[in-house]
Residue, then its C-alpha position, 0 to 999 in steps of 0.5 A: x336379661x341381656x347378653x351380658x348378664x346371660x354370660x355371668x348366668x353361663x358361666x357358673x352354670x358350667x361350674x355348678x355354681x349357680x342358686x336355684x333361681x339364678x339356675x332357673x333365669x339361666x334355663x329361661x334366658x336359654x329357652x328364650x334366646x337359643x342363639x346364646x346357646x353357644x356361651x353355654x358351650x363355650x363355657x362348659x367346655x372350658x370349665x371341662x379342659x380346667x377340671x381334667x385331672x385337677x384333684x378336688x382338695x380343700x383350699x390352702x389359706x389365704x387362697x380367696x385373699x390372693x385370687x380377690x387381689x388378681x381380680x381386682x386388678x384384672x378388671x382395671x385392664x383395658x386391653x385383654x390378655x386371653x391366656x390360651x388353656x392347656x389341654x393337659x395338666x402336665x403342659x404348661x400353657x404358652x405365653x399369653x395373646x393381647x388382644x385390644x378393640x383392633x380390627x381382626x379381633x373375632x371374638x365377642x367382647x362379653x366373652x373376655x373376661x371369663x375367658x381371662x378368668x377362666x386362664x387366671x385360674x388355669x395358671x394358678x392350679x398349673x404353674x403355681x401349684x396350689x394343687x386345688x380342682x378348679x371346681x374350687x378355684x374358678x368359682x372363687x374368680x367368678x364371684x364378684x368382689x363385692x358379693x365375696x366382701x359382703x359375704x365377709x362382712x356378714x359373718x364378722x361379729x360385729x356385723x350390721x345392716x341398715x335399710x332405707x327406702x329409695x326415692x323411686x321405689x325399692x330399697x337400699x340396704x348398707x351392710x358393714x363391719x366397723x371391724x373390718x372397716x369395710x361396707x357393701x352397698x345392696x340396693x334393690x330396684x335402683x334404676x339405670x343410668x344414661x351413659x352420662x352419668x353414673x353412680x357415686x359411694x361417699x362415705x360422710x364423715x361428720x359434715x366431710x364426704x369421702x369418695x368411695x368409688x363409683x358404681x353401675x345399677x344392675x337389673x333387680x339387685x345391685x351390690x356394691x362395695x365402698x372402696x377405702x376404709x370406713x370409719x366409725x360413725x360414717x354415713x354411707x350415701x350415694x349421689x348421681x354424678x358426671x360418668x367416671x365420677x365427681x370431677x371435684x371430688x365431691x358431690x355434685x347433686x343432693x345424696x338419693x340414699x343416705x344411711x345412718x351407721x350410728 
């Protein structure tokens, strides 16, 4: 495990969020590397100052769609605003530090997005008064949007899954909704690339591939989400591409999965 994925592991342990196993890799990781132990604090801390007078209630709707939203663009920012979180609920926090790759810039870089998070959902619960406890919010932004779209698509009724196996080993399995026209990528085992290449989603649309974004494996389980609209009777394939993408627009390798969806 790298640093990293020890900081996702972190951050939800300070939240409670955490499955039993990601609870138990969490505890390992920190046995085996106890200079990380500060993250640990770091996160707890700040998951401690959010809850400070927060009530727990249920989420008004459409609370998930707007929190996924500012994800979203919040993770196409190159430069970091790291909102500064008030100490108490009545205060309101000041006006956000940007920070970019300059020199003077102490803080490790992993930490940033949580700590922008960690500050998105601070302004939601304090300025925008939605009135949830962050122990409802902040998960909710910690979540990755591909795992959120799975879980939707999963409970769609007309839910589907396809598995195939891949080329070195482990499987692929495509998750989709024709409802929703939407579809989720979960591969198990696929490996990692140089930092030259990338992985690409296309949606194949009778003879015609359709970009559907670009993607990095993960250690043991990947997911990730097709962007654009998938239509009925589309293939979902992947292909191995120049860093940032095909720069045609179309594949530029033959496809390492390929999965039927009708």
């Amino acid at each position: 495990m790298n640093e990293t994925e020890f900081a996702e592991l972190a951050a939800g342990h300070s939240l409670g969020a955490l499955s039993a196993g990601d609870e138990q890799r969490f505890l390992a990781a920190l046995a085996e590397h106890p200079e990380w132990t500060v993250i640990a604090e770091d996160d707890a801390g700040t998951a401690a100052l959010l809850a400070e007078g927060a009530p727990v209630v249920a989420p008004p709707s459409g609370i998930r769609d707007a929190l996924l939203a500012r994800i979203a663009m919040t993770a196409q920012e190159q430069d970091t605003v790291e909102p500064v979180v008030p100490t108490r609920p009545e205060e309101a926090p000041p006006a956000p530090v940007v920070t970019g790759s300059g020199a003077g810039d102490d803080a490790p870089s992993i930490r940033r997005p949580r700590r922008l998070l960690f500050g998105l959902a601070a302004g939601l619960v304090l300025l925008v008064g939605l009135g949830v406890g962050a122990s409802v919010v902040i998960p909710q932004l910690l979540r990755p949007a591909a795992v959120v779209a799975l879980d939707r698509i999963e409970n769609a009724p007309d839910a589907a899954q396809k598995t195939v196996q891949l080329p070195e080993g482990g499987k692929a399995t495509a998750h989709w909704s024709a409802s929703m026209g939407a579809a989720v990528l979960v591969a198990d085992g696929l490996g990692r690339l140089d930092a030259a290449k990338t992985y690409e989603l296309w949606f194949v649309r009778g003879s015609t591939p359709v970009s559907a974004g670009v993607f990095e494996a993960a250690q043991g389980t990947t997911t990730a989400q097709l962007k654009g609209a998938m239509h009925a009777g589309d293939a979902i394939a992947v292909t191995v591409e120049p860093a940032g993408g095909s720069p045609t627009g179309k594949p530029t390798s033959e496809p390492i999965v390929v999965i039927p969806t009708s």
